[in-house]
N, CA, C and O atoms as CSV, one atom per row, in Angstrom:
chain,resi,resn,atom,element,x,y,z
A,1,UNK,N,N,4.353,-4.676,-26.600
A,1,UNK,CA,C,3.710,-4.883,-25.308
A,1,UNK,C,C,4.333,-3.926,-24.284
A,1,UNK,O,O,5.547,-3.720,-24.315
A,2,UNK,N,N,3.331,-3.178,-23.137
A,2,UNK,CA,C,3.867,-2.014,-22.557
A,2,UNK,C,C,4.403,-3.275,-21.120
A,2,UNK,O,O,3.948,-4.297,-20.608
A,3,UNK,N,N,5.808,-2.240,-20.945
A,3,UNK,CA,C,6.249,-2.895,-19.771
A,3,UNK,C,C,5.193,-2.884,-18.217
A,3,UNK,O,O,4.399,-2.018,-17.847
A,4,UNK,N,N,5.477,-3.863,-17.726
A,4,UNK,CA,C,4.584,-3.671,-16.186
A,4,UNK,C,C,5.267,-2.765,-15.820
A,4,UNK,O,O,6.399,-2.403,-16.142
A,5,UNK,N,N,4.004,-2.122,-14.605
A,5,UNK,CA,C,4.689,-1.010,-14.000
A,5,UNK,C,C,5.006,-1.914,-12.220
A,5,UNK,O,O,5.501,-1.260,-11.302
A,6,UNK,N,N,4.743,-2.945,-12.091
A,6,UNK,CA,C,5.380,-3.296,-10.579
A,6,UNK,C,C,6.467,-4.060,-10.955
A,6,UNK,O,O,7.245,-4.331,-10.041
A,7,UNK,N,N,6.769,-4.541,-12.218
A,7,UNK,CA,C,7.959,-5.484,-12.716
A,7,UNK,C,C,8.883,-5.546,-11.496
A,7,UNK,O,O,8.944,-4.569,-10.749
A,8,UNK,N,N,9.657,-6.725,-11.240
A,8,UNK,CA,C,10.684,-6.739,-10.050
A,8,UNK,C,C,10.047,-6.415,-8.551
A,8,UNK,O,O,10.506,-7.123,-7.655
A,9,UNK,N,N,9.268,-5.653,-8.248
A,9,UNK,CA,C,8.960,-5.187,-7.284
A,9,UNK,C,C,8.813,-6.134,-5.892
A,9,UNK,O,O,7.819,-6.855,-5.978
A,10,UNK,N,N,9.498,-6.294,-4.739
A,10,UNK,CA,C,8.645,-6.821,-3.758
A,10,UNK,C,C,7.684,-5.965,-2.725
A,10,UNK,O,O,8.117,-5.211,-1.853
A,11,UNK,N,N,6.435,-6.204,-2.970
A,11,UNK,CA,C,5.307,-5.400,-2.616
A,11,UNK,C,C,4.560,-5.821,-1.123
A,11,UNK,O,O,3.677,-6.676,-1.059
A,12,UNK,N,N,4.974,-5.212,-0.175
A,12,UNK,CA,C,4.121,-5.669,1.347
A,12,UNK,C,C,2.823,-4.965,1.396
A,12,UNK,O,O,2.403,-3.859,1.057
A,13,UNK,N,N,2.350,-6.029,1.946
A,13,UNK,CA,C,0.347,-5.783,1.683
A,13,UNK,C,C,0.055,-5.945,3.138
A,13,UNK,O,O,0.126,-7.096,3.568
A,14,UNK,N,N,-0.279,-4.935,4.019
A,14,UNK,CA,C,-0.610,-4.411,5.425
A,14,UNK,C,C,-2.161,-4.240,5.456
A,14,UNK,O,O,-2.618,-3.104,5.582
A,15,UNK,N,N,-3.208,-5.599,5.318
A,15,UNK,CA,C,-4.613,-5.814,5.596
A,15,UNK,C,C,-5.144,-6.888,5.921
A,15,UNK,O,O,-4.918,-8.066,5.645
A,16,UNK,N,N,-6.056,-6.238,6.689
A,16,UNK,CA,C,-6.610,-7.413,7.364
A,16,UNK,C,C,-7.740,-8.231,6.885
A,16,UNK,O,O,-7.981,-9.370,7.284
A,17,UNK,N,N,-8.249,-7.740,6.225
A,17,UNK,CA,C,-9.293,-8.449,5.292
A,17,UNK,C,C,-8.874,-9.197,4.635
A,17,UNK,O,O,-8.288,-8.696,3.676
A,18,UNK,N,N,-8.876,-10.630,4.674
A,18,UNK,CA,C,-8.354,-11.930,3.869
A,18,UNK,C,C,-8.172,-11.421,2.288
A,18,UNK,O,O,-7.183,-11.255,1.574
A,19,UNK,N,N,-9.963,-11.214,2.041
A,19,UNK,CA,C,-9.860,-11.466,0.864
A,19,UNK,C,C,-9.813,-10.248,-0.055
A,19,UNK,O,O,-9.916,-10.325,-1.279
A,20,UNK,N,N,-9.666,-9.237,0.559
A,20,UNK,CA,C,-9.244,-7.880,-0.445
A,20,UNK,C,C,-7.417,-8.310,-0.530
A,20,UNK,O,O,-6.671,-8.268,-1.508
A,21,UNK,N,N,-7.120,-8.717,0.913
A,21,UNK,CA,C,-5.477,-8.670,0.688
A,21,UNK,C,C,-5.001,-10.086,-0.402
A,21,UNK,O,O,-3.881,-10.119,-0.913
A,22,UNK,N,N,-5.915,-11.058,-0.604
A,22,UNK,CA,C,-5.361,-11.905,-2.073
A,22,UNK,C,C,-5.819,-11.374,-3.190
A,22,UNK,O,O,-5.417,-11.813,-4.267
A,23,UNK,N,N,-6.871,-10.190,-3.122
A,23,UNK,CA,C,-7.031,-9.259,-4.308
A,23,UNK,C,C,-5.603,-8.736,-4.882
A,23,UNK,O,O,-4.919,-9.106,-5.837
A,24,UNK,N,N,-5.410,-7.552,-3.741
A,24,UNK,CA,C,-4.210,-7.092,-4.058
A,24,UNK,C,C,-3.309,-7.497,-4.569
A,24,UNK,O,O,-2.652,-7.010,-5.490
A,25,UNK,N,N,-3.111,-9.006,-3.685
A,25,UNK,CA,C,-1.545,-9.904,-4.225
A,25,UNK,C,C,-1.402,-10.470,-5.510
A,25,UNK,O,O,-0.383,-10.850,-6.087
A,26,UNK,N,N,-3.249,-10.467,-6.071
A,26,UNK,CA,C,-3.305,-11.345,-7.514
A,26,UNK,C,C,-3.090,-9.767,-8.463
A,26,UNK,O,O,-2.467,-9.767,-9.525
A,27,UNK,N,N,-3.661,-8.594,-7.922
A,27,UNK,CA,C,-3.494,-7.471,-9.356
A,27,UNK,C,C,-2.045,-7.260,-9.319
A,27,UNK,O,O,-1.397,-7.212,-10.364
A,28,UNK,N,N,-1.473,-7.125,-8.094
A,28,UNK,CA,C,0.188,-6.627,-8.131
A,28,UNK,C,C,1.469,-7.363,-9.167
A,28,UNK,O,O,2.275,-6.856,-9.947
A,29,UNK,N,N,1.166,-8.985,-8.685
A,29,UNK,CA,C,1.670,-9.846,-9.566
A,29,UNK,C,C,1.278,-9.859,-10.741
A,29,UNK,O,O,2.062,-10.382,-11.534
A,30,UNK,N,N,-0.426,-9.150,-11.474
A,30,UNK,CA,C,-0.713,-9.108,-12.926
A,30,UNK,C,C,-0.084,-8.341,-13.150
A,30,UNK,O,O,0.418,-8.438,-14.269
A,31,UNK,N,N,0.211,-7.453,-12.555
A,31,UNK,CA,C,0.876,-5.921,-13.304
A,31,UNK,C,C,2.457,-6.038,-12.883
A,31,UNK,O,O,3.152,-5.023,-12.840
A,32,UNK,N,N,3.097,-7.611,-12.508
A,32,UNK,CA,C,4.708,-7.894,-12.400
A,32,UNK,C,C,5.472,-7.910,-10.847
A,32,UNK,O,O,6.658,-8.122,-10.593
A,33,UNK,N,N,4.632,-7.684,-10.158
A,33,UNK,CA,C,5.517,-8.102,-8.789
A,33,UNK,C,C,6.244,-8.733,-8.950
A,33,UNK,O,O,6.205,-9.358,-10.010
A,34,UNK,N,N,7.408,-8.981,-7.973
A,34,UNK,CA,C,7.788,-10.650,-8.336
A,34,UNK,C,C,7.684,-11.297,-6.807
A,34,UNK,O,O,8.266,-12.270,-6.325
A,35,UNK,N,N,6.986,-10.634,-6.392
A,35,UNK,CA,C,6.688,-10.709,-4.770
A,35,UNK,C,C,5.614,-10.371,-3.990
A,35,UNK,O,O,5.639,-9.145,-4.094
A,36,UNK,N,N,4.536,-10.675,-3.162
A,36,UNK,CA,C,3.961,-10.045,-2.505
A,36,UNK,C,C,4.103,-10.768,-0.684
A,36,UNK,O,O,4.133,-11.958,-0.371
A,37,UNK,N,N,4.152,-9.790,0.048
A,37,UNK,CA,C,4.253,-10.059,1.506
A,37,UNK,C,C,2.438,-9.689,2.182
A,37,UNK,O,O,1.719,-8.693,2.108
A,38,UNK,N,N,2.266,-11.058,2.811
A,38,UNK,CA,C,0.727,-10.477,3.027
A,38,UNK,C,C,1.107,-10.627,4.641
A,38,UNK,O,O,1.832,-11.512,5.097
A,39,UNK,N,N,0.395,-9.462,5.487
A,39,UNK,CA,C,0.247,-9.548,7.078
A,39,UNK,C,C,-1.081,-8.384,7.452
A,39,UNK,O,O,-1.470,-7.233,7.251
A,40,UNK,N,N,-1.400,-9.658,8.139
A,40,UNK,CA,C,-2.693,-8.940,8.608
A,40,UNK,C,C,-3.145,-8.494,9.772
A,40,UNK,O,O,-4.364,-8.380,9.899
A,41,UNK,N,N,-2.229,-8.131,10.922
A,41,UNK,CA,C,-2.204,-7.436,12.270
A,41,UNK,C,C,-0.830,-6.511,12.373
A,41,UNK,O,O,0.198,-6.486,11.695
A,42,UNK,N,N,-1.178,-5.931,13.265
A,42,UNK,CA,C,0.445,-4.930,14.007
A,42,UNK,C,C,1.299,-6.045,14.622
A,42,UNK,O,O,2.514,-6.127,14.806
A,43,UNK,N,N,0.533,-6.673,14.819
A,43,UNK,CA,C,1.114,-7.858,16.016
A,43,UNK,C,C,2.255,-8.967,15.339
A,43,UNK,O,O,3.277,-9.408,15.864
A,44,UNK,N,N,1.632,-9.268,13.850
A,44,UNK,CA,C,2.605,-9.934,12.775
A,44,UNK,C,C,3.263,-9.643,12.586
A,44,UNK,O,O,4.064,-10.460,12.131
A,45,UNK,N,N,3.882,-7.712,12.727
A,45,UNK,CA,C,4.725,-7.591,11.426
A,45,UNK,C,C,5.920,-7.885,11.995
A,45,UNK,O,O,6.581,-8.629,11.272
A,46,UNK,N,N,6.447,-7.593,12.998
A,46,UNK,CA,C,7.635,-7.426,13.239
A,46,UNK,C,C,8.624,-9.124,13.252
A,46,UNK,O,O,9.839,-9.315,13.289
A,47,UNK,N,N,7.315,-10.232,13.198
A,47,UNK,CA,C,7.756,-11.437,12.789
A,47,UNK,C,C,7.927,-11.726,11.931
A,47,UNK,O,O,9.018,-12.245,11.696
A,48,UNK,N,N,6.909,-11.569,10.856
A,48,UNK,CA,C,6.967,-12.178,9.727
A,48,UNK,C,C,7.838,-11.215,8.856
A,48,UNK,O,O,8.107,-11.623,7.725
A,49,UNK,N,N,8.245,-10.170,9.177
A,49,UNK,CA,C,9.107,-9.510,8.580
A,49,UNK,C,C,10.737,-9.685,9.081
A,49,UNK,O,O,11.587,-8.794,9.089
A,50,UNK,N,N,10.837,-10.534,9.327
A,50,UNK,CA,C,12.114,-10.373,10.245
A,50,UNK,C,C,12.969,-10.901,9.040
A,50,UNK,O,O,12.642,-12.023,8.654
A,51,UNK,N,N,13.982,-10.309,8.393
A,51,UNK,CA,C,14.436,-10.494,7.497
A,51,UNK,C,C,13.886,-10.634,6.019
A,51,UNK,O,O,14.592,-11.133,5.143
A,52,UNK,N,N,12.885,-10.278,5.826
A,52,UNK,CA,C,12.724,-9.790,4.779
A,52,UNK,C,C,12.768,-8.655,4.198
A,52,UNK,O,O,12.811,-7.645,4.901
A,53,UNK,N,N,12.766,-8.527,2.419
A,53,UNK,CA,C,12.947,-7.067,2.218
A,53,UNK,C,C,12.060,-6.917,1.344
A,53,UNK,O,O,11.885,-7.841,0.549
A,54,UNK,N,N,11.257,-5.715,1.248
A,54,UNK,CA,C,10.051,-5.169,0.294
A,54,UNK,C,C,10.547,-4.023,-0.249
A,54,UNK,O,O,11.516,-3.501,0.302
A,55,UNK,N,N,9.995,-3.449,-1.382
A,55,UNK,CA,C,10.632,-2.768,-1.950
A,55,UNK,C,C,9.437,-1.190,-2.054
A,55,UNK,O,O,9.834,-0.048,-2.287
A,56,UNK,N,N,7.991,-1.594,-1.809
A,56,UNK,CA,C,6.808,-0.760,-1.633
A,56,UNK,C,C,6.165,-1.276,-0.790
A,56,UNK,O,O,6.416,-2.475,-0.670
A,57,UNK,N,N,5.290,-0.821,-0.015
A,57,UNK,CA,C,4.052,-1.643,0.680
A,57,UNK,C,C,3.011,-0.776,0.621
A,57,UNK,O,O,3.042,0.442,0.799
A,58,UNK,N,N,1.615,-1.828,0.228
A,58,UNK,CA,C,0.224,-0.631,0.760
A,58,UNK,C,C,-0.279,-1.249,2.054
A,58,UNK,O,O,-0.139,-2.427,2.382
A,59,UNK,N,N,-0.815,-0.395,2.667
A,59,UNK,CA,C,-1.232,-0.176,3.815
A,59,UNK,C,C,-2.481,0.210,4.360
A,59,UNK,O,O,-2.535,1.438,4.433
A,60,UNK,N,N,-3.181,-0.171,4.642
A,60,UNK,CA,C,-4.674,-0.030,5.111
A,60,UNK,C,C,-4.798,0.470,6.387
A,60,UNK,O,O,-4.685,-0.285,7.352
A,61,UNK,N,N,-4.961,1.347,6.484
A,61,UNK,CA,C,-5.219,2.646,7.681
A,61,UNK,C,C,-5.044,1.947,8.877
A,61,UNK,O,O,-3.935,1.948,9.412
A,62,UNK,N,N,-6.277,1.169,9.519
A,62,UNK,CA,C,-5.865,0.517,10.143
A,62,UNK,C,C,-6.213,-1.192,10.508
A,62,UNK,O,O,-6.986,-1.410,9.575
A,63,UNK,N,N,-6.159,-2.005,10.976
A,63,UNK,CA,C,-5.752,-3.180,11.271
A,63,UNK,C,C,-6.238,-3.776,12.178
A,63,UNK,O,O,-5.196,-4.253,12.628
A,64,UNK,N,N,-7.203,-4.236,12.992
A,64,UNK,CA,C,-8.043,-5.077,13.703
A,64,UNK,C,C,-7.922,-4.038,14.911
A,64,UNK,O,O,-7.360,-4.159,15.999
A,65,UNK,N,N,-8.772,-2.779,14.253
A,65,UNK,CA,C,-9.136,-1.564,14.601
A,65,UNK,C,C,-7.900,-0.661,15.779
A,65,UNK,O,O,-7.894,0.214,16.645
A,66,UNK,N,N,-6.824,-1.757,14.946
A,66,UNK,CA,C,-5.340,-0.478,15.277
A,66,UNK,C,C,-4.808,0.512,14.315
A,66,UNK,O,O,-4.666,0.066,13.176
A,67,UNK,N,N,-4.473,1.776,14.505
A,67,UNK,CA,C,-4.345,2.244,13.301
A,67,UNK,C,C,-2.595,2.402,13.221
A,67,UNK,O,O,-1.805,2.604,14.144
A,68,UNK,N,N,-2.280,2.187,11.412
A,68,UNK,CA,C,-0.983,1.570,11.523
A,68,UNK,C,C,-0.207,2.917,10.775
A,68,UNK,O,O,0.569,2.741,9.835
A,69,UNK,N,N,-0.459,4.007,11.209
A,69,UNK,CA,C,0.145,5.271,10.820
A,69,UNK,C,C,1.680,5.458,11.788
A,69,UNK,O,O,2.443,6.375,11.486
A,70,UNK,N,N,2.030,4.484,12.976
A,70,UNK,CA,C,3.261,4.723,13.047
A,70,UNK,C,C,4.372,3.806,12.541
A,70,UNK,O,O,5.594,3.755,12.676
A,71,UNK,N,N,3.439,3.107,11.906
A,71,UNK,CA,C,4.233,1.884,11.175
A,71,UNK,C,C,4.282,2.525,9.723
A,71,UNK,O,O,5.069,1.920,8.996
A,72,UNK,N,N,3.753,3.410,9.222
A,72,UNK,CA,C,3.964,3.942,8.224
A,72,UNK,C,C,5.105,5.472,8.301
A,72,UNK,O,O,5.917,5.963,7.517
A,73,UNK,N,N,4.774,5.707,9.229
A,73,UNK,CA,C,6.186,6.863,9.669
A,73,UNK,C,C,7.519,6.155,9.854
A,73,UNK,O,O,8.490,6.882,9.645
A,74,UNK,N,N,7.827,4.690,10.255
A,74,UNK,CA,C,8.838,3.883,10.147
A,74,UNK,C,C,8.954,4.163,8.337
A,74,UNK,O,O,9.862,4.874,7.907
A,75,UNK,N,N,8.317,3.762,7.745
A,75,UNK,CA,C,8.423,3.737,6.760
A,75,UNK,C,C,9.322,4.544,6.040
A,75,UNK,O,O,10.348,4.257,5.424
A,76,UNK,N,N,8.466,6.106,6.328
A,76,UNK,CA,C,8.764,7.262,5.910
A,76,UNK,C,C,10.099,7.745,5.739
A,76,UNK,O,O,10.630,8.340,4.800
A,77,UNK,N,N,10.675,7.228,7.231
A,77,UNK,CA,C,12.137,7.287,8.117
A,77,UNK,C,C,13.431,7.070,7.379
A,77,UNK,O,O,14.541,7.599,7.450
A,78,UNK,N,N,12.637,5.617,6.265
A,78,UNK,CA,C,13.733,4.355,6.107
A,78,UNK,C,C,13.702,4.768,4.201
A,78,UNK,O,O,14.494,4.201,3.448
A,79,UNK,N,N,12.727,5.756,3.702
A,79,UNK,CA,C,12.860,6.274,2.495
A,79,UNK,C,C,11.796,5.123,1.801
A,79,UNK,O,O,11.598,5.162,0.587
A,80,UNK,N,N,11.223,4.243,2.537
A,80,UNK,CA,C,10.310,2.763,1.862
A,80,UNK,C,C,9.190,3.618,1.082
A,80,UNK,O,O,8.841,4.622,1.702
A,81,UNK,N,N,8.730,3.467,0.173
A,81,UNK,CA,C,7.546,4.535,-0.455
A,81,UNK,C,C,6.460,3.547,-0.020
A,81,UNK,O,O,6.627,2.376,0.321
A,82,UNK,N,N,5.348,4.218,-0.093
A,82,UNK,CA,C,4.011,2.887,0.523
A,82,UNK,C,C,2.593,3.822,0.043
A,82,UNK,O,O,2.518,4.915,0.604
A,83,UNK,N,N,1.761,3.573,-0.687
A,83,UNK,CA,C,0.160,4.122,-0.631
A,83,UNK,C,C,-0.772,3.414,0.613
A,83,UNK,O,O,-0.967,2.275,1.038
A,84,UNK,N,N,-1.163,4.607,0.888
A,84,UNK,CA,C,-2.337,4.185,1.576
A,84,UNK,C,C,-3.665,3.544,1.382
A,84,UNK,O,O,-4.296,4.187,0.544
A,85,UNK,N,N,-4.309,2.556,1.821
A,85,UNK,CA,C,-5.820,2.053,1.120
A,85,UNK,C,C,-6.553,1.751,2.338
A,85,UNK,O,O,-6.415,0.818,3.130
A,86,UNK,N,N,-7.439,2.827,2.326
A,86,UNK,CA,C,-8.324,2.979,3.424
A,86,UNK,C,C,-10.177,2.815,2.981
A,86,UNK,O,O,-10.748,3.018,1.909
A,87,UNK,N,N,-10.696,2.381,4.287
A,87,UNK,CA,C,-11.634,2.331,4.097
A,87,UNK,C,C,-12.704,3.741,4.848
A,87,UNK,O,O,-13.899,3.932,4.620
A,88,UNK,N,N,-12.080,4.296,5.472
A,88,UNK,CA,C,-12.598,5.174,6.366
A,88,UNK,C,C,-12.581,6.808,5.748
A,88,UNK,O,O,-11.751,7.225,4.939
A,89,UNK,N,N,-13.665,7.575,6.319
A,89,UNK,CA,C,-13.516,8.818,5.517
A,89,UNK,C,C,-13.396,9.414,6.325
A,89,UNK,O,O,-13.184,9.060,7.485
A,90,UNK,N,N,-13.574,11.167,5.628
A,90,UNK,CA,C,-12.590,12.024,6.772
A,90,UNK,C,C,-10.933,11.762,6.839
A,90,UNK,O,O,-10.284,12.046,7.846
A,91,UNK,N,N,-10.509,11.351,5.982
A,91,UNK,CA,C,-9.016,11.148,6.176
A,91,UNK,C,C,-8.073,11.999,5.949
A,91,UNK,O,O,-6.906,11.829,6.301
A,92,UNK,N,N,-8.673,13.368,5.104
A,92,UNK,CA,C,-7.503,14.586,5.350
A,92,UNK,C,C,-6.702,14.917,6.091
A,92,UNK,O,O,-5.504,15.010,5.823
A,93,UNK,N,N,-7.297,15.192,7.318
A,93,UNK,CA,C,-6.603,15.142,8.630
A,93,UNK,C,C,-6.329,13.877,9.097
A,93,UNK,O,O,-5.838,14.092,10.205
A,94,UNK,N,N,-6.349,12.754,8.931
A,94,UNK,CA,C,-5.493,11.323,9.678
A,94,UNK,C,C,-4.410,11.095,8.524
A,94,UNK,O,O,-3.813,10.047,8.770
A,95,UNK,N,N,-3.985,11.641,7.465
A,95,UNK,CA,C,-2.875,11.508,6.836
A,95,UNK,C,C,-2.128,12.987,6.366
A,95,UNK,O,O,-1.454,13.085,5.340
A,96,UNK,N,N,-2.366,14.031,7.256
A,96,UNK,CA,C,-1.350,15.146,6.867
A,96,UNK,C,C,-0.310,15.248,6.962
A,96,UNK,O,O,0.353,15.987,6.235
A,97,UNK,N,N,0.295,14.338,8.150
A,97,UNK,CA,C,1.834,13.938,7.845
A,97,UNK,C,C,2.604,13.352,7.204
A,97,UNK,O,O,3.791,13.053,7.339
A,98,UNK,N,N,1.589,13.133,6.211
A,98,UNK,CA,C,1.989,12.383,4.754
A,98,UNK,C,C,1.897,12.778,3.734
A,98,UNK,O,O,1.540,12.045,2.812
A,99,UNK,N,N,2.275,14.454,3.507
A,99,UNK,CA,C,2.053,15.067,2.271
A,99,UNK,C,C,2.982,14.209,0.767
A,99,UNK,O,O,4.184,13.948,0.711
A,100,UNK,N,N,1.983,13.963,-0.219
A,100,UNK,CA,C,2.460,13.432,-1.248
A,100,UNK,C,C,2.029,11.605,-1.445
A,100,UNK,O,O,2.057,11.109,-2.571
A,101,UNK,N,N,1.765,11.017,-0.585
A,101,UNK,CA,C,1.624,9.889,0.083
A,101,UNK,C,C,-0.059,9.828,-0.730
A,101,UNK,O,O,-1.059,10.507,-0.493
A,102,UNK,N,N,0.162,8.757,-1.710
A,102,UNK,CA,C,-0.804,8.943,-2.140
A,102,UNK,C,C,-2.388,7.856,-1.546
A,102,UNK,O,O,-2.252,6.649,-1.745
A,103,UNK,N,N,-3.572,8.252,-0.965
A,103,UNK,CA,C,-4.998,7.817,-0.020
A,103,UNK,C,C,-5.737,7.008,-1.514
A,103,UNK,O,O,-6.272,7.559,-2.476
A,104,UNK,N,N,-5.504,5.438,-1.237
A,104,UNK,CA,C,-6.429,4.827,-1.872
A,104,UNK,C,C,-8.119,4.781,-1.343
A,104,UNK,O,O,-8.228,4.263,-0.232
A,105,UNK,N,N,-8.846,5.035,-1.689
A,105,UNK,CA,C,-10.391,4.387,-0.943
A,105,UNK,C,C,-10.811,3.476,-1.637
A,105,UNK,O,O,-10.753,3.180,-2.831
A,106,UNK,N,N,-11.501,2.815,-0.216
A,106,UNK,CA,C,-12.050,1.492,-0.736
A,106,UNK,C,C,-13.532,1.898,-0.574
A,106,UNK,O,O,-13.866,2.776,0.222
A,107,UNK,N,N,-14.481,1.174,-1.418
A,107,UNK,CA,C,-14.040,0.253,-2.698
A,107,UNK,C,C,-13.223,0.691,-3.814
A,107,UNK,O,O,-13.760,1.669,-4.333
A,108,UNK,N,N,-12.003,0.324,-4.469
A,108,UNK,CA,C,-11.159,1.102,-4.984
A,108,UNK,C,C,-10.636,-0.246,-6.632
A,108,UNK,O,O,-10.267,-1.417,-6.715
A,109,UNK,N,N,-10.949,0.975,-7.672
A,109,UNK,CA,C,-10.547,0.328,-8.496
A,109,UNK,C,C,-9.363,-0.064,-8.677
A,109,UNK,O,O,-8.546,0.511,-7.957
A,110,UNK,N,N,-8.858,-1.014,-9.537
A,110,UNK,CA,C,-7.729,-2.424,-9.592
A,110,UNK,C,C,-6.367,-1.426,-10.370
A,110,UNK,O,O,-5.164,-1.436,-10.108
A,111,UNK,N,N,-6.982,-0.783,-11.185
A,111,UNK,CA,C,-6.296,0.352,-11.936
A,111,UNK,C,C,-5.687,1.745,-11.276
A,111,UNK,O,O,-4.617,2.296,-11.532
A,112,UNK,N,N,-6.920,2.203,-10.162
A,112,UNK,CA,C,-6.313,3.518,-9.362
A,112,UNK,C,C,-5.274,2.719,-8.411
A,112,UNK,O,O,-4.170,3.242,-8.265
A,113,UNK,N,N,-5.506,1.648,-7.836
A,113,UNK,CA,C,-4.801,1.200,-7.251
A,113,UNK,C,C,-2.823,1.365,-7.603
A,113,UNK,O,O,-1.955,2.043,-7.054
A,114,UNK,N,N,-2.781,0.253,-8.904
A,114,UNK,CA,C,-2.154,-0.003,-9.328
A,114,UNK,C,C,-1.290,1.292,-9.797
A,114,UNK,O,O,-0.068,1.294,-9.648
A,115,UNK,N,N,-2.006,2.431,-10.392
A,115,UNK,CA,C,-1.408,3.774,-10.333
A,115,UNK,C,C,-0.892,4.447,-9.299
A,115,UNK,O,O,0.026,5.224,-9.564
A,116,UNK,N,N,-1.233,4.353,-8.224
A,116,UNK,CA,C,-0.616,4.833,-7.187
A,116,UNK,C,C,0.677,4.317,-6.465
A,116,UNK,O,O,1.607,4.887,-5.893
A,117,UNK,N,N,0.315,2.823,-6.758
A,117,UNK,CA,C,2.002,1.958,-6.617
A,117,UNK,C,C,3.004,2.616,-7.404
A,117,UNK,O,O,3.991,3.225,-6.992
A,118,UNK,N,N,2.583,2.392,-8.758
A,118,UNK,CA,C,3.491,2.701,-9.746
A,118,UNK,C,C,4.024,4.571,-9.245
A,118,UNK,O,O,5.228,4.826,-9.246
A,119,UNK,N,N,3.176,5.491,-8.931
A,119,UNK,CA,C,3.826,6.396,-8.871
A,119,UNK,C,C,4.609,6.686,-7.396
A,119,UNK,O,O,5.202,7.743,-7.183
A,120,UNK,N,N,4.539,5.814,-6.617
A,120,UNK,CA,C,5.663,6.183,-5.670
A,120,UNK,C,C,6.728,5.576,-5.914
A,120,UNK,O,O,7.744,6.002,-5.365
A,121,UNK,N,N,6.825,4.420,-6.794
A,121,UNK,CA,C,7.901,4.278,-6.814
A,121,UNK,C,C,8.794,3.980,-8.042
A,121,UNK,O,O,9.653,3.158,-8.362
A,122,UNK,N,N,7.830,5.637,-8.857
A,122,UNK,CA,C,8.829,6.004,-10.084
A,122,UNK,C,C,8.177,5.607,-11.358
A,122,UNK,O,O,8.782,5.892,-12.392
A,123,UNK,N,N,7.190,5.076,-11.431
A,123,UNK,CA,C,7.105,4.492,-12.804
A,123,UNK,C,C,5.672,4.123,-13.455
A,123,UNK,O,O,5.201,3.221,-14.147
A,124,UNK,N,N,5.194,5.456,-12.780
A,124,UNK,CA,C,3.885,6.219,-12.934
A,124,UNK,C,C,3.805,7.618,-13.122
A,124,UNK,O,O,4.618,8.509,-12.877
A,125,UNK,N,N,2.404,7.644,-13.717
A,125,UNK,CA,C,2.105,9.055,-14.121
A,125,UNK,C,C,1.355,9.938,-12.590
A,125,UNK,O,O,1.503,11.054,-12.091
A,126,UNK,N,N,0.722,9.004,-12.341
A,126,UNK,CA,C,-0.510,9.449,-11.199
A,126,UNK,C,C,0.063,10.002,-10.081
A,126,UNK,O,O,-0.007,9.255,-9.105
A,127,UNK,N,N,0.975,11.775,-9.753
A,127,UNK,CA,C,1.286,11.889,-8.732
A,127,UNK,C,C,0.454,12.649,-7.947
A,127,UNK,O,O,0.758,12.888,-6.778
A,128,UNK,N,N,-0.602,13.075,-8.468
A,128,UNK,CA,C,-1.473,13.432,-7.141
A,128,UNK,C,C,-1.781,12.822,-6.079
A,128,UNK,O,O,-1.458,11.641,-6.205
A,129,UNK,N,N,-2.271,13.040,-5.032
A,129,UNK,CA,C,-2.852,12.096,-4.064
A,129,UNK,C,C,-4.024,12.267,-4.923
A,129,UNK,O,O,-4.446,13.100,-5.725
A,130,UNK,N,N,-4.581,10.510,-4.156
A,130,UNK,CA,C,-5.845,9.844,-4.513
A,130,UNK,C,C,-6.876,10.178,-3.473
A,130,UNK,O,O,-6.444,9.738,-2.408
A,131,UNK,N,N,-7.926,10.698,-3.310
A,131,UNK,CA,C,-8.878,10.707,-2.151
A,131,UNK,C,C,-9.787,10.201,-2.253
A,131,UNK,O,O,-10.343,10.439,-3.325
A,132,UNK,N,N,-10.762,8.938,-1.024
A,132,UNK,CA,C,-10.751,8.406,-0.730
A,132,UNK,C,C,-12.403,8.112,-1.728
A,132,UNK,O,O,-13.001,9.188,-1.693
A,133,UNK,N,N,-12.966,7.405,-2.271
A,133,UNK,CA,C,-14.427,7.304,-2.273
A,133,UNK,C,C,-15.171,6.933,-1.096
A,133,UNK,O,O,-15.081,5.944,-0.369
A,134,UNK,N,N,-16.285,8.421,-1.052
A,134,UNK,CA,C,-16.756,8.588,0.501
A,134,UNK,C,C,-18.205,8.452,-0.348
A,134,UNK,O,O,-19.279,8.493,0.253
């Protein structure tokens, strides 16, 4: 049996859509999380994160039409690896300061997904960036 590729992982899930973000939390844990953090505004995080620790997070562009690209440059800062999963196109230019940073699109399969976790943080094949289905 092949090892999971999120095994151990605690995985923060940055969307606002209820029910894509218990999508996420149910494929992450199939493929071994041992964690998922769900928040669904800018306005949450800095609470519900207050002492916790994640080990990846994906991130959805933006958030009850805030966009959470400086919360992802925190990221960047602190060495946290994170994919992006956006619904919006045209995103070449709204993520160039994120060379390597791999652009999920939604609607986005359970598998590209899951590949893009795995390769930021080591234990994937998939290091291209992903661009977006427009």
């Amino acid at each position: 049996m092949a090892a999971l590729p999120l095994a151990g992982f605690r995985i923060l899930i940055l969307e606002d859509e209820y029910l894509i973000a218990m999508d996420v939390e149910q494929l992450c844990r199939d493929h071994g999380a041992e964690d998922a953090i769900l928040i669904g505004s800018l306005d949450a995080i800095e609470t519900e994160l207050a002492g916790q620790r994640f080990d990846v997070a994906v991130i959805d562009a933006m958030l009850g039409g805030r966009s959470t690209l400086d919360f992802a440059r925190r990221l960047a800062e602190q060495g946290i690896p994170f994919v992006f999963a956006t619904g919006y196109d045209g995103t070449a230019g709204r993520f160039a300061d994120f060379p390597g940073v791999p652009v999920v699109g939604k609607p986005y399969g359970g598998q590209e997904l899951i590949e893009a976790i795995a390769s930021v943080v080591g234990r994937g094949t998939a290091q291209a960036t992903l661009e977006p289905n427009t």
